[in-house]
C-alpha positions in Angstrom: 31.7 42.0 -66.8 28.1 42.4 -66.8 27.9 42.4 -62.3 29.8 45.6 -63.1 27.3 47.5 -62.6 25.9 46.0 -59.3 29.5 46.2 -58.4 29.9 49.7 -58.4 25.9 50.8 -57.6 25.4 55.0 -56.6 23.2 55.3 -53.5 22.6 58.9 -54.9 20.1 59.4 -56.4 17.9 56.5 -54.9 16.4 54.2 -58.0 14.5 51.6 -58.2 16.6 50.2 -60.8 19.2 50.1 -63.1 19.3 47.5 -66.3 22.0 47.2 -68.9 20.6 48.9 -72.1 23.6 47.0 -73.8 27.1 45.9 -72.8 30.2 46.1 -74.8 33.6 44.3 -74.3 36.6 44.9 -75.6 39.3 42.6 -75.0 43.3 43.3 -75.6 44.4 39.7 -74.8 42.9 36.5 -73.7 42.9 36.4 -69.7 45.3 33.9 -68.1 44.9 31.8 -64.8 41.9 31.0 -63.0 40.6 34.7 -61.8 39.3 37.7 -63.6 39.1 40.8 -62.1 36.9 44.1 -62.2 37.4 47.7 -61.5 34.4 49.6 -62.0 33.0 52.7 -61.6 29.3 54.2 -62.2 28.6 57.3 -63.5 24.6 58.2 -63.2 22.5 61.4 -64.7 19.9 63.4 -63.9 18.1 62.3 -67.8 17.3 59.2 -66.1 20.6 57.4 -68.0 24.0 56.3 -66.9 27.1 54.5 -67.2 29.6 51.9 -66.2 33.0 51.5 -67.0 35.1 48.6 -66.3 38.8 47.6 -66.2 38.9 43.9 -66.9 42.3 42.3 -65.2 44.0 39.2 -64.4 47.1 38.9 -62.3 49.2 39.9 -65.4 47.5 43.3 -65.0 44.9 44.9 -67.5 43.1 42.6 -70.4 40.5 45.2 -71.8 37.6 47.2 -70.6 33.7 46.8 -70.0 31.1 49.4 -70.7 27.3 49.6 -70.3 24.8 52.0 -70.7 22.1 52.1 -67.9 18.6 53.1 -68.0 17.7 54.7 -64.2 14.1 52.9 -62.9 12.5 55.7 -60.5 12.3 54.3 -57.0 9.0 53.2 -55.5 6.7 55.5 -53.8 5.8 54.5 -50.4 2.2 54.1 -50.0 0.5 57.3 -48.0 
């Protein structure tokens, strides 16, 4: 849950990065089988912040939901 992020990265605006200020999950049942899935989807802001949320699923279908909070990096400057 916590490559959602990366997973679902805006190219707009440019950063020059994005960590997890925190990550919650909440789960509804234990996953079965071998593979977890995510569904995520990134929601950024012009006060530097943002967000991901994330449907967690395994081939049974949804088992609970991701969310971080993201603090925008401004992007380099190239040199002059």
């Amino acid at each position: 849950a916590d490559w959602a992020s990366g997973l679902s990265r805006l190219e707009s605006p440019a950063v020059g990065g994005f960590p997890n200020a925190d990550l919650s999950i909440h789960l509804a049942r234990e996953p079965s089988g071998d593979w977890v899935g995510l569904r995520p989807k990134s929601h950024w802001f012009a006060n530097g912040m943002g967000m991901t949320d994330t449907e967690i699923l395994d081939t049974r279908g949804p088992v609970g939901r991701a969310c971080h909070t993201l603090v925008l990096l401004p992007a380099a400057k190239p040199d002059a």
